[in-house]
N, C-alpha and C positions, 0 to 999 in steps of 0.2 A: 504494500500500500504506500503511494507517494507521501510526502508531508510526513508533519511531526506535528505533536501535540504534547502540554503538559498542561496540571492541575496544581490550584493549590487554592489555599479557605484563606478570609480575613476575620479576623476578630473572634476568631472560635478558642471558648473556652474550656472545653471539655478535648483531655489529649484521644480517649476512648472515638471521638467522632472523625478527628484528623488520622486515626490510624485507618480508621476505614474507609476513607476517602484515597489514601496512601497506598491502600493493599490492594485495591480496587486498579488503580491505577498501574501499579506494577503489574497485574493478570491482563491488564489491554494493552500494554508494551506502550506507557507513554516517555516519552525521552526525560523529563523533570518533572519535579514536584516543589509546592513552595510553602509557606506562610506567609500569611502579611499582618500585623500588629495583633499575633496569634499569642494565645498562651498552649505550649508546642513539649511535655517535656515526653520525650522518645521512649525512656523506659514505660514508664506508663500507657503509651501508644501501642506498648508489644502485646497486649490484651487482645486487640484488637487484629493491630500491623504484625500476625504470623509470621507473613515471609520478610520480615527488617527491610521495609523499601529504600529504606535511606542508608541503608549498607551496598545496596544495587543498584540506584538510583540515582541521580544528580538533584541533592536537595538545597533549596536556596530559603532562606527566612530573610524577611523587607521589618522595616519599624514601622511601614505606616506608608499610606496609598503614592505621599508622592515620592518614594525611595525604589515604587517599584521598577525593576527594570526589565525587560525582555530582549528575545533575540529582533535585529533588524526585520521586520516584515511578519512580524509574528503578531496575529490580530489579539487583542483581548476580548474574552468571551463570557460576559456574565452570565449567573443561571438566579434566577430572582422570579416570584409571580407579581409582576409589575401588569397594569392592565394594557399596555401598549407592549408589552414581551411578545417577542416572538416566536410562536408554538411549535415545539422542538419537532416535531414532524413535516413540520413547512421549510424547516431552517437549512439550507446548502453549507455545512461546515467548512469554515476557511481550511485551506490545505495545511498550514501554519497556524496553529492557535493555540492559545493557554486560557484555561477553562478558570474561574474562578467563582466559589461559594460561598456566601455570606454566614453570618453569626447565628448561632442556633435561636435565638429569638429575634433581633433585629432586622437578621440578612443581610444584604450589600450596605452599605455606608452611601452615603450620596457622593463622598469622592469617589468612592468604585467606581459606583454606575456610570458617573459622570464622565469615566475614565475607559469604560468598557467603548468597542467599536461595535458590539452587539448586545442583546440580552436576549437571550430565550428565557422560553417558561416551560413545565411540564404538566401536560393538561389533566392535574386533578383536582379535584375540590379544595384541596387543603392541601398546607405544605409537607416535603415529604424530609423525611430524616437527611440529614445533612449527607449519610452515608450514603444511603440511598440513591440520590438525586443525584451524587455524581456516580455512579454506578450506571442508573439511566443516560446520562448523557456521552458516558462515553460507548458505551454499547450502543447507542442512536449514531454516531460516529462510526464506529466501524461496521454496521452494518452498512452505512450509504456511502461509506468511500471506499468498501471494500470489495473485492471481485468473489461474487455467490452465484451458487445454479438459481435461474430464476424462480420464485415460488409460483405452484400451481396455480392454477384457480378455483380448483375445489381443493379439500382440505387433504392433509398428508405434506411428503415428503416432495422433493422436486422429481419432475418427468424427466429431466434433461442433463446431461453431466455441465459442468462448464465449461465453455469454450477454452480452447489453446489462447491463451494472449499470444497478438499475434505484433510484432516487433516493426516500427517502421525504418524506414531510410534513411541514413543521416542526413542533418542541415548545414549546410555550409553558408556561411557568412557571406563568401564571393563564388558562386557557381560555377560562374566560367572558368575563376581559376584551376577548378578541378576536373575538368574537362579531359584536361591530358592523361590526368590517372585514369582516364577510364577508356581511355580509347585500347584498345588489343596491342600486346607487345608485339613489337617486331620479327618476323618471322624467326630470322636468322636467329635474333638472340635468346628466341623460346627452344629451336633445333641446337641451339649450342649447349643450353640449361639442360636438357633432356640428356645429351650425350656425357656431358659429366657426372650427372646423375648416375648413368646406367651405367659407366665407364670407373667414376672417380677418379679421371684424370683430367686436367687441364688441354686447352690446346697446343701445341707443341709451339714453341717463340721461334719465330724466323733466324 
């Protein structure tokens, strides 16, 4: 799957929620995990965080929204039920993005939001455990950027295997200039190739 993604919570205070947010994230193969003016401590986390994400993981803690940093070109992704949120089944995931979760009763901080390039929502009546919610959204992620046999349309398993990805052609910057690698080598110097080949000897020097 192209792209990369990381997760990480603001202002959670319970470490039991960040671990599950963490271990979650380690089972969907995200690249990093963070905090941001979290109360974070690890041992406590392992309750929860089984497989020690931050033993395997690239783990980053921020003081506070405007400390946060990311990679170049890497979208921010809030998950909030905000009433203009946008419903995670509608949402095209940037190929680049770092997902982040608000506080177990507040939620995002208005610097977050204000700071996210996006916010989805998860369409249930009520909010869902902090754990949870990112669990959802990244399995909403790899299901739609990831290559599956397609689903029936009656119910079961798929009809169809997956296709072979099928690889295209290079891009060249100047076309023309590559013209000449493609044109057929020259007879003689492909009947000389072949003879050393078959031979292991050179041609004899005048």
């Amino acid at each position: 799957m192209r792209g990369y993604f990381g997760i990480g919570v603001e202002g959670i205070s319970k470490a039991y929620n960040v671990g599950s947010v963490f271990r979650s994230a380690h089972a969907f193969g995200a690249s990093f995990v963070f905090t941001v003016a979290a109360c974070y401590d690890s041992r406590a986390a392992q309750a929860t965080d089984t497989s020690d994400t931050i033993s395997q993981v690239p783990f980053y803690t921020f003081p506070d929204t405007a400390g946060l940093a990311l990679p170049k070109g890497c979208a921010l992704v809030g998950v909030e039920l905000f009433e203009d949120s946008i419903d995670l089944p509608s949402f095209q995931h940037p190929l680049r993005a770092a997902y982040v979760l608000g506080a177990e009763r507040h939620g995002l901080s208005p610097a977050m939001a204000g700071r996210c390039d996006y916010i989805v929502k998860i369409p249930t009546r009520f909010s869902l455990n902090v754990g949870l919610a990112g669990a959802l959204v990244m399995y909403d992620r790899v299901i739609s950027r990831g290559r599956w046999a397609p689903r029936p349309v009656t119910e079961g398993g798929p009809r169809q295997d997956l296709t072979p990805h099928v690889h295209g052609g290079p891009t060249f910057r100047r076309p023309q200039a590559m013209e000449a690698h493609r044109a057929p080598p020259p007879l003689a110097e492909l009947a000389e190739t072949e003879r050393v080949e078959r031979t292991g000897r050179g041609r004899p020097r005048d």
